[in-house]
Backbone as a ProteinNet text record, in pm:
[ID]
protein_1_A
[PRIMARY]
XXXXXXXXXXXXXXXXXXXXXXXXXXXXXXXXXXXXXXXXXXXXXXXXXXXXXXXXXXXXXXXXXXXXXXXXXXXXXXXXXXXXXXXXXXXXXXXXXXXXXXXXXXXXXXXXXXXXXXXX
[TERTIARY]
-1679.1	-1690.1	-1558.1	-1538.5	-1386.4	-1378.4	-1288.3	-1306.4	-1202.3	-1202.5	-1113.5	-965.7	-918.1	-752.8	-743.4	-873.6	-821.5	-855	-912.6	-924.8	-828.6	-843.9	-712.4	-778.9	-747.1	-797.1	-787.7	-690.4	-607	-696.1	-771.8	-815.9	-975.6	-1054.9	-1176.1	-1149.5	-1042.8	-1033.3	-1046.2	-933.5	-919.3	-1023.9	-1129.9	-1281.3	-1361.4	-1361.4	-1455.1	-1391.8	-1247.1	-1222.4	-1257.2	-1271.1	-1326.1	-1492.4	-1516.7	-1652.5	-1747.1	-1654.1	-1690.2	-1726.3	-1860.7	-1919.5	-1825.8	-1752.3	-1673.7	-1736.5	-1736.7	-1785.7	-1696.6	-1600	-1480.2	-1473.4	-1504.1	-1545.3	-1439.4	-1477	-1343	-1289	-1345	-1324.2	-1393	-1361.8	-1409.2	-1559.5	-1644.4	-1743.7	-1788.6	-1875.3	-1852.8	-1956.7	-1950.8	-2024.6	-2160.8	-2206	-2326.5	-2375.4	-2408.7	-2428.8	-2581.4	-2577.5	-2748.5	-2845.8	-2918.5	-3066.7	-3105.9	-3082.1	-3212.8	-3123.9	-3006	-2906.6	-2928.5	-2982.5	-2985	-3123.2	-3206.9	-3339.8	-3313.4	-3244.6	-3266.9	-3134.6	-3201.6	-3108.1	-3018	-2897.9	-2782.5	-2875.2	-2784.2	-2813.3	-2783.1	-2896.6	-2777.4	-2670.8	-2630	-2438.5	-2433.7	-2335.6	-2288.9	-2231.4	-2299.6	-2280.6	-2129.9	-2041.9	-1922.8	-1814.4	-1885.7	-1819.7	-1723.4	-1616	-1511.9	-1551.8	-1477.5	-1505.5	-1537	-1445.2	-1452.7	-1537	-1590.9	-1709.9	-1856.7	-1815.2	-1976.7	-1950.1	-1837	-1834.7	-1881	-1840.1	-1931.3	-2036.8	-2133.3	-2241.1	-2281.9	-2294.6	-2297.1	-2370.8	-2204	-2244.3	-2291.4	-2335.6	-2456.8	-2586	-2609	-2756.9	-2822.1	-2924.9	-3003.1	-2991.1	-2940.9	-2908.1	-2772.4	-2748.8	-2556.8	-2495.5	-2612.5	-2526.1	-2587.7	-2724	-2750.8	-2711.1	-2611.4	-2515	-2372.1	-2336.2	-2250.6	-2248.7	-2401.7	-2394.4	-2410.2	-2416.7	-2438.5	-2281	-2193.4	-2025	-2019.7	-2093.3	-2090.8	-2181.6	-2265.8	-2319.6	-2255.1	-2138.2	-2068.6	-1982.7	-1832.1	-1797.5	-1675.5	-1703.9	-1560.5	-1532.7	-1698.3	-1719.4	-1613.8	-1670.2	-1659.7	-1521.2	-1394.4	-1313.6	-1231	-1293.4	-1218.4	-1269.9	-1366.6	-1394.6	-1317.8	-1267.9	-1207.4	-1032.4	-978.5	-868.7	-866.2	-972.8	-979.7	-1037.7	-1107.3	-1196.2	-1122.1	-1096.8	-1024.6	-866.9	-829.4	-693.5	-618.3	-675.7	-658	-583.6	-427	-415.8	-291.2	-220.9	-181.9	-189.6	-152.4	-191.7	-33	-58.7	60.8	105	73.1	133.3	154.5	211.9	223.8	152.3	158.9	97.4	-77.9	-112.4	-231.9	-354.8	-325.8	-399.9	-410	-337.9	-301.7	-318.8	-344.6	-442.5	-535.4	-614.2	-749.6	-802.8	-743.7	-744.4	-752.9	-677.4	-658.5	-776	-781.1	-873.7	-1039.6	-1061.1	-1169	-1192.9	-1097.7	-1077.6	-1124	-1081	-1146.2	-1233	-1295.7	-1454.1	-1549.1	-1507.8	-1593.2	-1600.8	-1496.2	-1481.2	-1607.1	-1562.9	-1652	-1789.5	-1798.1	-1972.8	-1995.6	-1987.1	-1944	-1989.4	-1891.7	-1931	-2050.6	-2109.1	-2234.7	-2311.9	-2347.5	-2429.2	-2461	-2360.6	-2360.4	-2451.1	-2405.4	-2439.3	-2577.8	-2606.5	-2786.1	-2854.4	-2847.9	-2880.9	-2940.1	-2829.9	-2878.6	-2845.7
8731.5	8813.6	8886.6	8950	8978.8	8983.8	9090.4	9126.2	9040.4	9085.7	9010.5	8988.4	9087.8	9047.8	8988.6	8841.9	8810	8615.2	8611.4	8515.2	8401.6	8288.9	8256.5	8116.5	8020.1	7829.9	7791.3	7831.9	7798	7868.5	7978.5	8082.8	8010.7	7980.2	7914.6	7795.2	7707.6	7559.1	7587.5	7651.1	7707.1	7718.4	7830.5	7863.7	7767.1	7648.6	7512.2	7482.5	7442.6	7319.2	7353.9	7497.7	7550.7	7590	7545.7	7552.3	7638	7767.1	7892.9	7909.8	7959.1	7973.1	8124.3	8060.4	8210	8262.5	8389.4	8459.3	8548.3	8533.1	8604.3	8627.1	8750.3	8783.8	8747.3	8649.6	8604.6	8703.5	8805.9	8900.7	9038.2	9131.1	9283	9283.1	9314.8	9303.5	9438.4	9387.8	9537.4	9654.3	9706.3	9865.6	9864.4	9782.5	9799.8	9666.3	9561.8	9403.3	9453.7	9304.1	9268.9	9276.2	9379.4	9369.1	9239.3	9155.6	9006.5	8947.7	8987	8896	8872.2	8994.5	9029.3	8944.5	8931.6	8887.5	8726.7	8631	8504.8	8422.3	8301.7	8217.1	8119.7	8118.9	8019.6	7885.9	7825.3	7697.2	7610.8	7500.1	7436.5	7344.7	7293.5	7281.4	7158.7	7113.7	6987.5	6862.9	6818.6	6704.5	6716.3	6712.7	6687.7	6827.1	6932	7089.1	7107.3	7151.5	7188.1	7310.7	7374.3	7459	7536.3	7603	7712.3	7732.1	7632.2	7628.9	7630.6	7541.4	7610.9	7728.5	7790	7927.2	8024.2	8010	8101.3	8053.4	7946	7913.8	8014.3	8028	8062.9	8242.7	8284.6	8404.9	8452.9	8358.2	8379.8	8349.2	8343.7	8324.7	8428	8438.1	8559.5	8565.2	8492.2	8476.3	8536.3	8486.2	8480.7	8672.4	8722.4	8830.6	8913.1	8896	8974.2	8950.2	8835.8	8849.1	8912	8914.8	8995.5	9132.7	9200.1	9339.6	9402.6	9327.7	9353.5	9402.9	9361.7	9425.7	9583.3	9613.7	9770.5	9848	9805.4	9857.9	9872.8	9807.4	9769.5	9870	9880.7	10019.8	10022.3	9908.1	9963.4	10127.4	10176.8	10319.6	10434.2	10393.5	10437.7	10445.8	10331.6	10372.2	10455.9	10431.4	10517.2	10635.3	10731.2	10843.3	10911	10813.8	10856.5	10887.8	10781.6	10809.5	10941.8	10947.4	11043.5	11228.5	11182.6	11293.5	11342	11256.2	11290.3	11342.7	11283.7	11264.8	11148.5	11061.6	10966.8	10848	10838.9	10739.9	10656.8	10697.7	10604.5	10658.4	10577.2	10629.2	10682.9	10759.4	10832.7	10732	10685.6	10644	10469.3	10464	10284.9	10175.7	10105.7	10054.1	9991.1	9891.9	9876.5	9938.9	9956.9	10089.8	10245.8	10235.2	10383.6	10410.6	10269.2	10294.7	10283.1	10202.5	10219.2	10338.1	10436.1	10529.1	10628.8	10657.4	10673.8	10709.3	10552.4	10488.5	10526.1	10547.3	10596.3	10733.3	10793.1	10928.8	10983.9	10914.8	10938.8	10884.8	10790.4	10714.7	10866.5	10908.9	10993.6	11112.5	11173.1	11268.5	11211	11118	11073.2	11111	11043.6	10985	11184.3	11265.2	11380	11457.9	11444.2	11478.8	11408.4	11279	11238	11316.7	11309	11377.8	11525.6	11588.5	11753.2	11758	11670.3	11640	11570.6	11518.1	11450.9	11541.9	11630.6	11711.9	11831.5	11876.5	11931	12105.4
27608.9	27491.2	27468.9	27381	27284.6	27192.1	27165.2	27009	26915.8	26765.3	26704.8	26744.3	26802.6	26819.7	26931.2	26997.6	27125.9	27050.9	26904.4	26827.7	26789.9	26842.4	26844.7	26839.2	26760.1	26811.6	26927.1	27015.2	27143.5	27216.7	27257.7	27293.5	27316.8	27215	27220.5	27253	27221.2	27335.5	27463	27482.8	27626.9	27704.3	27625.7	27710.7	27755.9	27613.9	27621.3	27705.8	27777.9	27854.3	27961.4	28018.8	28114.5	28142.2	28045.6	28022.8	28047.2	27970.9	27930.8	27799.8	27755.7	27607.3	27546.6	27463.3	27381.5	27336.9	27299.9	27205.4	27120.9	27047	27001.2	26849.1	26845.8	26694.5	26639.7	26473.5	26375.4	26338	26294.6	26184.7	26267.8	26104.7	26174.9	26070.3	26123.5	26071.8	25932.1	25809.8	25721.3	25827.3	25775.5	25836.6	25814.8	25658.4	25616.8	25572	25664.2	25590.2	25535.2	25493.5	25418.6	25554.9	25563.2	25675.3	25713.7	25575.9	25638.2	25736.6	25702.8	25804	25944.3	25988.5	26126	26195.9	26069.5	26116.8	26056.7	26017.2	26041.2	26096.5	26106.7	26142.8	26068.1	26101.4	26035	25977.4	25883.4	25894.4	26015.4	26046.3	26159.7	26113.1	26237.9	26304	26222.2	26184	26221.1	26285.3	26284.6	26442	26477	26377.2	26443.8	26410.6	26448.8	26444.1	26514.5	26494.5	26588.4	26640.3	26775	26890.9	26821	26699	26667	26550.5	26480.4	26437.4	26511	26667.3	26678.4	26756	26786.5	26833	26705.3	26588	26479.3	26481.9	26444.9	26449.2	26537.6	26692.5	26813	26741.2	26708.7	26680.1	26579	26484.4	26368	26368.8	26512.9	26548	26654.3	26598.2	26665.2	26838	26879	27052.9	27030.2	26974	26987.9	26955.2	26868.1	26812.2	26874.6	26959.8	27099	27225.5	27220.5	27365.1	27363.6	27179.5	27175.6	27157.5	27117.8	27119.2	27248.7	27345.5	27517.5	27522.3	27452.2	27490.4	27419.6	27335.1	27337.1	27437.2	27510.4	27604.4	27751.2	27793.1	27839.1	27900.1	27955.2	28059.1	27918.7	27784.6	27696.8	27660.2	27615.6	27591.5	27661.8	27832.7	27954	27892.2	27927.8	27974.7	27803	27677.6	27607.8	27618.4	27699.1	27706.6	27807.6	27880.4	28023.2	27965.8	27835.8	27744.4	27705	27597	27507.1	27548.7	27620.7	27682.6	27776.3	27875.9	28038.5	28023.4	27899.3	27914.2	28040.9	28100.1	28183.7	28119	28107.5	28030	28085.7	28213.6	28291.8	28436	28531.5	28664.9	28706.3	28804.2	28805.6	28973	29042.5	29145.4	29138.6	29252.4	29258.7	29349.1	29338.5	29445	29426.8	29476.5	29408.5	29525.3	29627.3	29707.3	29679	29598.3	29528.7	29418.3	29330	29191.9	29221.5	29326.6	29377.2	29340.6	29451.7	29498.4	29381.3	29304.4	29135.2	29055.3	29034.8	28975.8	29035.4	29173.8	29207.6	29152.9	29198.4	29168.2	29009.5	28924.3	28779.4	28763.7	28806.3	28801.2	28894.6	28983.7	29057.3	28967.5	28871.8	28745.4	28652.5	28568	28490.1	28532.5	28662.8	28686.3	28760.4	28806.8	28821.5	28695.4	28552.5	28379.1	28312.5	28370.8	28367.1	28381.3	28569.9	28589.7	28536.6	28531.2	28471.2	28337.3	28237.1	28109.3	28110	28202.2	28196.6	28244.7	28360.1	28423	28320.4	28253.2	28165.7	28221.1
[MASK]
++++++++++++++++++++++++++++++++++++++++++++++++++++++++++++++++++++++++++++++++++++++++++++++++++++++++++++++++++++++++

């Protein structure tokens, strides 16, 4: 899964030859589509669809656009709250034992501002 700026022809070959199902939004979606949209299904495929046709197909079907709304549920939230909120926006040391280390360190903040905030 991936958003539009990772859309690319080369990008969904790539996935198929590895025989990974893409899911890579074409476009940015409007804010307010038509309701019925959500509740039916595409026409079907054509036998001889290219990747990136049945990768839209894919995501114009009621499977497809509930495996892609599983990516906003996802840690993307997480880590722009940890940007925006934390002020966390590069690591200050080197070393990849030491961004671990870092990197734990603001996950234990976060989950820390969780708990406080559910708690209540």
């Amino acid at each position: 899964m991936a958003d539009t700026g990772y859309f690319s022809k080369a990008n969904v070959n790539i996935c198929c030859e590895r025989q990974i199902t893409p899911l890579i939004a074409l476009s940015r979606e409007e804010h307010h589509p038509d309701p019925l949209t959500r509740f039916t299904e595409p026409p079907p495929l054509k036998e001889d669809a290219t990747e990136v046709e049945k990768m839209r197909h894919l995501l114009l079907t009621m499977a497809g656009r509930a495996l892609y709304a599983k990516r906003k549920c996802t840690v993307e939230p997480v880590f722009g709250i940890i940007k925006a909120i934390l002020g966390f926006r590069q690591f200050s040391l080197r070393g990849l034992e030491n961004v671990k280390g870092e990197l734990n360190l603001v996950s234990m903040a976060w989950n820390l501002k969780r708990m406080f905030v559910l708690a209540g």
